[in-house]
N, C-alpha and C positions, 0 to 999 in steps of 0.2 A: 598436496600443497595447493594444487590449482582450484581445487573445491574450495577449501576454506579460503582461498582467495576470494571465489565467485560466490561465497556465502556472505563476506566482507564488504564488495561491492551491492549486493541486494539490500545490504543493510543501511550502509552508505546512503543510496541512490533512491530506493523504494520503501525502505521502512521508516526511516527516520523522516523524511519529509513529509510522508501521512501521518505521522505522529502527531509532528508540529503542523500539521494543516487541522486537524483534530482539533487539540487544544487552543489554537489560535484562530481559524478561520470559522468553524462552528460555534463556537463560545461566541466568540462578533457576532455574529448573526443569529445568535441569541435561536440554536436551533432546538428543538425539544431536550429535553435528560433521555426519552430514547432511545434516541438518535445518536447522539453522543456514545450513550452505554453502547450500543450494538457494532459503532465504528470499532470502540476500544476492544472488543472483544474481538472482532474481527481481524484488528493489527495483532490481539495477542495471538490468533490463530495462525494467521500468518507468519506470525515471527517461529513458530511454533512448526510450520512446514514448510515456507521455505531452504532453509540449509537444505533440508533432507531432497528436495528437487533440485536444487545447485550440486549436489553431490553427484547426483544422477544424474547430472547434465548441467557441467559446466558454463557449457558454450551456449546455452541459451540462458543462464544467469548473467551471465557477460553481458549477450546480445540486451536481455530485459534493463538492465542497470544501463547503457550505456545511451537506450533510448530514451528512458525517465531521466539522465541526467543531462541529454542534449534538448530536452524537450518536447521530442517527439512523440511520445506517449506518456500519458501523466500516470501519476504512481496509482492511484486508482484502478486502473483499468489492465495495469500490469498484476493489481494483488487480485483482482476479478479474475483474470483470465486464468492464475495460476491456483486459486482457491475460492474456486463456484460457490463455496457455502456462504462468502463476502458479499455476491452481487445484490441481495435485497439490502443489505446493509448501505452500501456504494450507490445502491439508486435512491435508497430513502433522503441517502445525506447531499444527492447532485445539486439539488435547489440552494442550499445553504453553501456549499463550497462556488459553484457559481455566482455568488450573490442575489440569487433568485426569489431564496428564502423568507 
């Protein structure tokens, strides 16, 4: 129960937010197709491996969702840390979610 809880809150907290930063912040900023393609594939990955580390470890799904949703680490940097194959993804798209782009 506590897993699918801590699967609930990543999703909550870390998925859905890059989702809609995805489609609404990149699109603004008119970032490459890409760019775009590589984020989405990234969140499906994510979506795709996270449960299965909430499962294995609650209490750091918790701790992750609780800092994405206080603001202390942005959802980015939380799907990096937990799914390395994202970070070329997460650094191509930083210029354009910062408004850099």
């Amino acid at each position: 129960m506590l897993t699918d809880f801590a699967a609930w809150l990543l999703s909550v907290f870390v998925l859905q937010p890059m989702q809609a930063e995805i489609t609404q912040t990149l699109a603004a900023a008119q970032a490459p197709a890409a760019v775009l393609s590589e984020m989405r594939t990234c969140v499906d990955v994510a979506a795709s491996r996270l449960p299965a580390l909430a499962s294995e470890s609650w209490g750091w799904a918790v701790g992750e969702a609780v800092q994405v949703g206080l603001g202390i680490k942005s959802a980015e940097a939380a799907v990096a840390a937990a799914v390395p194959e994202c970070s070329a993804a997460i650094a191509a798209a930083a210029p354009y979610l910062s408004g850099e782009g």
